[in-house]
MIDORO-849663 format. One record per residue: residue number from 1; x, y, z of N, C-alpha, C in turn. Coordinates in nm, 2 decimals, decimal comma. Layout:
BEGIN
> NUM; X; Y; Z; X; Y; Z; X; Y; Z $
...
END
This chain:
BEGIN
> 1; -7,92; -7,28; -3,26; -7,78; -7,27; -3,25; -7,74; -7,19; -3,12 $
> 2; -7,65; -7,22; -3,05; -7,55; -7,20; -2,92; -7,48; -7,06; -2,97 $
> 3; -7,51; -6,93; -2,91; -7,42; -6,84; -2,92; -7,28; -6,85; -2,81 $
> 4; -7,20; -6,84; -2,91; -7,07; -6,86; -2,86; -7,01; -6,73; -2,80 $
> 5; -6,94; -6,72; -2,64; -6,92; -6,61; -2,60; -6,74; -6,60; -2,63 $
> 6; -6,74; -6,48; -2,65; -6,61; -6,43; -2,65; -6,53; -6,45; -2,53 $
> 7; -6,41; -6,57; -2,49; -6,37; -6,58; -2,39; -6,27; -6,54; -2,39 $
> 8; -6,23; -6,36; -2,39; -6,11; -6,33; -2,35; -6,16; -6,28; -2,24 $
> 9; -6,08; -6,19; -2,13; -6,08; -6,14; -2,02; -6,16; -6,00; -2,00 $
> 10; -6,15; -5,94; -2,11; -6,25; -5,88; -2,09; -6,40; -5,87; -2,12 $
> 11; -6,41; -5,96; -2,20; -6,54; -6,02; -2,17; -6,58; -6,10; -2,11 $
> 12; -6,51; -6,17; -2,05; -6,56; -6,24; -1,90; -6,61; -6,15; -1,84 $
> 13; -6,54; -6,05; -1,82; -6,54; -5,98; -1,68; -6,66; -5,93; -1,74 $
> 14; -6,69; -5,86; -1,84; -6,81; -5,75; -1,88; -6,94; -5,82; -1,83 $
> 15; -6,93; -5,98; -1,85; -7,06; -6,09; -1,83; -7,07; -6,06; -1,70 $
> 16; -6,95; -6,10; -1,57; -7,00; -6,11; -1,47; -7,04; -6,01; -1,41 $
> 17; -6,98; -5,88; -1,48; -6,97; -5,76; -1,40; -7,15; -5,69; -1,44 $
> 18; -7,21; -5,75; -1,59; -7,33; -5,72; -1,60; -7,40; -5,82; -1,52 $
> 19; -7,36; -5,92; -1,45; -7,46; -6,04; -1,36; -7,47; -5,95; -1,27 $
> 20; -7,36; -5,90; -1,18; -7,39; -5,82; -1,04; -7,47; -5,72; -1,06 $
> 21; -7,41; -5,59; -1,18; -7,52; -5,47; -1,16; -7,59; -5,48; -1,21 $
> 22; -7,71; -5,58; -1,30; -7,82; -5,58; -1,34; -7,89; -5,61; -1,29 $
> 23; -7,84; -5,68; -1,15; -7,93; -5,76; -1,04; -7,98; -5,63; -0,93 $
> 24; -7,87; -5,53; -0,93; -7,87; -5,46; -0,85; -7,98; -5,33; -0,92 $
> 25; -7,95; -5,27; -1,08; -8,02; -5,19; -1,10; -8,18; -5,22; -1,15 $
> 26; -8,15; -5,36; -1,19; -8,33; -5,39; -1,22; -8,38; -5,40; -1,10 $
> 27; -8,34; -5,42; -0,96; -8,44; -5,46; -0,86; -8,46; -5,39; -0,76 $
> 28; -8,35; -5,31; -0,80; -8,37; -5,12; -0,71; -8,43; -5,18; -0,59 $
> 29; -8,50; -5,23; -0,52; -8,56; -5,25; -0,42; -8,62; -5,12; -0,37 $
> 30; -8,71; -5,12; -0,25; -8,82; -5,03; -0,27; -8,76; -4,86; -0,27 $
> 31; -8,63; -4,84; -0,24; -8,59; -4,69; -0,21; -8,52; -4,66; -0,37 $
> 32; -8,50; -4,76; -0,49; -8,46; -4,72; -0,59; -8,29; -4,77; -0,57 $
> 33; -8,29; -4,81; -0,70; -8,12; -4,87; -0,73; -8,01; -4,77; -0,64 $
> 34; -7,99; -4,66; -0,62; -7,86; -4,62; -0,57; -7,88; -4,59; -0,44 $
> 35; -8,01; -4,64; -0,37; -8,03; -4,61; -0,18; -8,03; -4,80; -0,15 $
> 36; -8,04; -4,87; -0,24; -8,07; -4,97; -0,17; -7,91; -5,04; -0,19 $
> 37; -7,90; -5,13; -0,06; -7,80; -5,27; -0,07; -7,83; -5,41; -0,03 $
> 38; -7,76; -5,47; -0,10; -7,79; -5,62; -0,10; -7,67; -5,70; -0,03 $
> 39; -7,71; -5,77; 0,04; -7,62; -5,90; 0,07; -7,53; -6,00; -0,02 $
> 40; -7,46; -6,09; 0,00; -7,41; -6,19; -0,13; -7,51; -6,26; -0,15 $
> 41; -7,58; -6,34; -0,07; -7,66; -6,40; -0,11; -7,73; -6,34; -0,25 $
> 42; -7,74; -6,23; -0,25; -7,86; -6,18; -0,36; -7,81; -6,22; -0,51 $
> 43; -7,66; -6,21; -0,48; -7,62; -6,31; -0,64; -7,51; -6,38; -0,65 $
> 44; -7,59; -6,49; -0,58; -7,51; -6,67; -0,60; -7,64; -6,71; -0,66 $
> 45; -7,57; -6,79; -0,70; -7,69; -6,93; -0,79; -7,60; -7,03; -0,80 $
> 46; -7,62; -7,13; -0,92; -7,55; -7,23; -0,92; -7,43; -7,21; -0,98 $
> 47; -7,39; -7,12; -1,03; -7,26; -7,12; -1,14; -7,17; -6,98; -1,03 $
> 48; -7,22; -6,93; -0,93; -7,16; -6,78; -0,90; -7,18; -6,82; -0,72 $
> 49; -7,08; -6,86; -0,66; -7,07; -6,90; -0,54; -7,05; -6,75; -0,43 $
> 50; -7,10; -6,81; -0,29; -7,09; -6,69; -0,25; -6,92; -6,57; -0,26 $
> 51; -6,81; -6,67; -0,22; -6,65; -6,64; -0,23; -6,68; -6,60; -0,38 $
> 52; -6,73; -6,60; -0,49; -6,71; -6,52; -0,63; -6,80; -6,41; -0,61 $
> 53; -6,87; -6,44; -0,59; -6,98; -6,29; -0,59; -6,88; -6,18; -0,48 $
> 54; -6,84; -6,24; -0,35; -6,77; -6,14; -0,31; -6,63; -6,09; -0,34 $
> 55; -6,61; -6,19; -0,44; -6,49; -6,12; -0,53; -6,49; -6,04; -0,62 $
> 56; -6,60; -6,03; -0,65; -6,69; -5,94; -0,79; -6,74; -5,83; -0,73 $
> 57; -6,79; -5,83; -0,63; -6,83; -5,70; -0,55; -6,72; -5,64; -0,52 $
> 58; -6,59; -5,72; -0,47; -6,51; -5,62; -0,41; -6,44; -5,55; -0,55 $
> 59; -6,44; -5,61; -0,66; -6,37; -5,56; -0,77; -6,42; -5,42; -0,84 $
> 60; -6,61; -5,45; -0,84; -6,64; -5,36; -0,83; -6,66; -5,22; -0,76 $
> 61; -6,65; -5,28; -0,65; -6,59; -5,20; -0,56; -6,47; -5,07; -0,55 $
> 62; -6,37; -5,17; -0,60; -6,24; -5,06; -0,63; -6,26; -5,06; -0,76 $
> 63; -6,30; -5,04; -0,86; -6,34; -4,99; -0,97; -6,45; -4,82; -0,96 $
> 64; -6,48; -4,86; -0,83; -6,62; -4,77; -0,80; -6,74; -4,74; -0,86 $
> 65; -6,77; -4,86; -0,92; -6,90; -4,91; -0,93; -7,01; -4,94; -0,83 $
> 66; -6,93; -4,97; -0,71; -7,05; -5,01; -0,60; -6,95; -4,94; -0,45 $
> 67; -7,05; -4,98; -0,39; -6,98; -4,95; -0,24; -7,03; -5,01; -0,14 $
> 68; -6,96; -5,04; -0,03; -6,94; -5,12; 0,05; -7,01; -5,07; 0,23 $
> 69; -7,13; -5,16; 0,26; -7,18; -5,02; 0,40; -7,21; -5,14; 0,50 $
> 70; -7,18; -5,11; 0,64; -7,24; -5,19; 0,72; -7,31; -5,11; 0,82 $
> 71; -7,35; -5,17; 0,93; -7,48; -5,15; 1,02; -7,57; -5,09; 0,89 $
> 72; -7,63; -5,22; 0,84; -7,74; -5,20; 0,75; -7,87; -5,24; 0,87 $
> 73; -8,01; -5,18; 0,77; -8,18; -5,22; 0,93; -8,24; -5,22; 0,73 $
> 74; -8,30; -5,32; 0,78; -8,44; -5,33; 0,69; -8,57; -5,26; 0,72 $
> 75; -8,65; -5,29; 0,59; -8,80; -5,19; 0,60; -8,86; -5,14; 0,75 $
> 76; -8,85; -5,30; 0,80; -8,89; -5,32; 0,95; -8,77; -5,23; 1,10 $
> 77; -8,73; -5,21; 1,04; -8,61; -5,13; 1,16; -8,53; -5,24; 1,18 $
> 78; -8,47; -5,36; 1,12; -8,43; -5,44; 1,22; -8,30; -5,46; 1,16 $
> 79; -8,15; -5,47; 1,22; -8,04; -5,46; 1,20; -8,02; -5,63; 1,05 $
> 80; -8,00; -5,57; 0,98; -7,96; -5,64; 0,86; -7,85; -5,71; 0,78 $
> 81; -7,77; -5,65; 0,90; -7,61; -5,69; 0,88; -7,56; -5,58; 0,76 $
> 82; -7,49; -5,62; 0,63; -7,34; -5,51; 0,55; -7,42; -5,57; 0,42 $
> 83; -7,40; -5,47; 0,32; -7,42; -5,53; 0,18; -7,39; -5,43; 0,09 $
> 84; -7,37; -5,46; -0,08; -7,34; -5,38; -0,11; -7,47; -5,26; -0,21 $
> 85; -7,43; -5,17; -0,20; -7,51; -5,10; -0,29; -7,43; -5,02; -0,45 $
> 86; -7,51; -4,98; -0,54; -7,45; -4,95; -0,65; -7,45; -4,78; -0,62 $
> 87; -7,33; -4,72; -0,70; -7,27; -4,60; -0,71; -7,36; -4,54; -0,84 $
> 88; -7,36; -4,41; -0,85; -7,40; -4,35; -0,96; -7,26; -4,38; -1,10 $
> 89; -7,17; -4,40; -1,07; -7,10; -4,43; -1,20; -7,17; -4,58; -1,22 $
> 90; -7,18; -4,67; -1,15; -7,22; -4,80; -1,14; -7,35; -4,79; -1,27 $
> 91; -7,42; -4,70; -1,18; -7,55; -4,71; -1,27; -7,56; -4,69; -1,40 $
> 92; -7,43; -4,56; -1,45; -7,39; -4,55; -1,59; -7,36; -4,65; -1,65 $
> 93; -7,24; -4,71; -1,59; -7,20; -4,86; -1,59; -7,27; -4,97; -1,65 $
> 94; -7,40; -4,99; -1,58; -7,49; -5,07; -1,64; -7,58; -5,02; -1,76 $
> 95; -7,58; -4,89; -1,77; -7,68; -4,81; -1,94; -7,54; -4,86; -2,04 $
> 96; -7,44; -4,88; -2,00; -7,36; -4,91; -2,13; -7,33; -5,06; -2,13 $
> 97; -7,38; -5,14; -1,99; -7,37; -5,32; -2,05; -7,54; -5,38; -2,11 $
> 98; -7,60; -5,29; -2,03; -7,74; -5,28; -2,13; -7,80; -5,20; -2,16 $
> 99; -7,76; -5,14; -2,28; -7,82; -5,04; -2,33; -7,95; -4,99; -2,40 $
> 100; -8,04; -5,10; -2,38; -8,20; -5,12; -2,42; -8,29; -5,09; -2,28 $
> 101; -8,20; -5,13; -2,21; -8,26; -5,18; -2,04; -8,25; -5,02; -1,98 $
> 102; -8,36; -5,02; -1,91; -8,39; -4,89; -1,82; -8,39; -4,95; -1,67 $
> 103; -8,32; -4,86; -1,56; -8,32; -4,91; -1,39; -8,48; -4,83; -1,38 $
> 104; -8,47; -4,96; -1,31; -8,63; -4,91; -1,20; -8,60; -4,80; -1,11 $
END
């Protein structure tokens, strides 16, 4: 059987808002969830286009869940362009949309 989601508004938002930071705190990337940032690319797929992801980021954003940084360099020193990274409220944020789940 199909679990049926709660489509009011704020559970919408709780879904998307757990798509963005669980991508960001499960995959911490090599410096750990609150040194690292990601690009949009890192969460579009087929259902979450890049213009929604960056609508979601910026929401989270002014919520101050994440924050916003440019002249980003990767592992290799090399200029990486802007992305965002998760805030320490963010990371609370995600212990309460998954509360079983531990950040790397």
């Amino acid at each position: 059987m199909v679990e049926k989601m709660d489509r009011t508004y704020p559970a919408v938002q709780a879904f998307l808002d757990r798509h963005v930071i669980q991508q960001m705190a499960e995959s911490g990337g090599s410096f750990g969830p609150l040194e690292t940032c990601w690009g949009l690319s890192w969460f579009t797929n087929d259902w979450i286009t890049k213009d929604i992801a960056r609508a979601l980021l910026r929401d989270l954003t002014d919520r101050g869940f994440c924050y916003f940084s440019r002249g980003l360099f990767n592992e290799g020193g090399q200029v990486a362009g802007a992305g965002y990274g998760l805030t320490k409220k963010g990371l609370e944020y995600y212990e309460q949309l998954c509360p079983k789940a531990e950040a790397t």
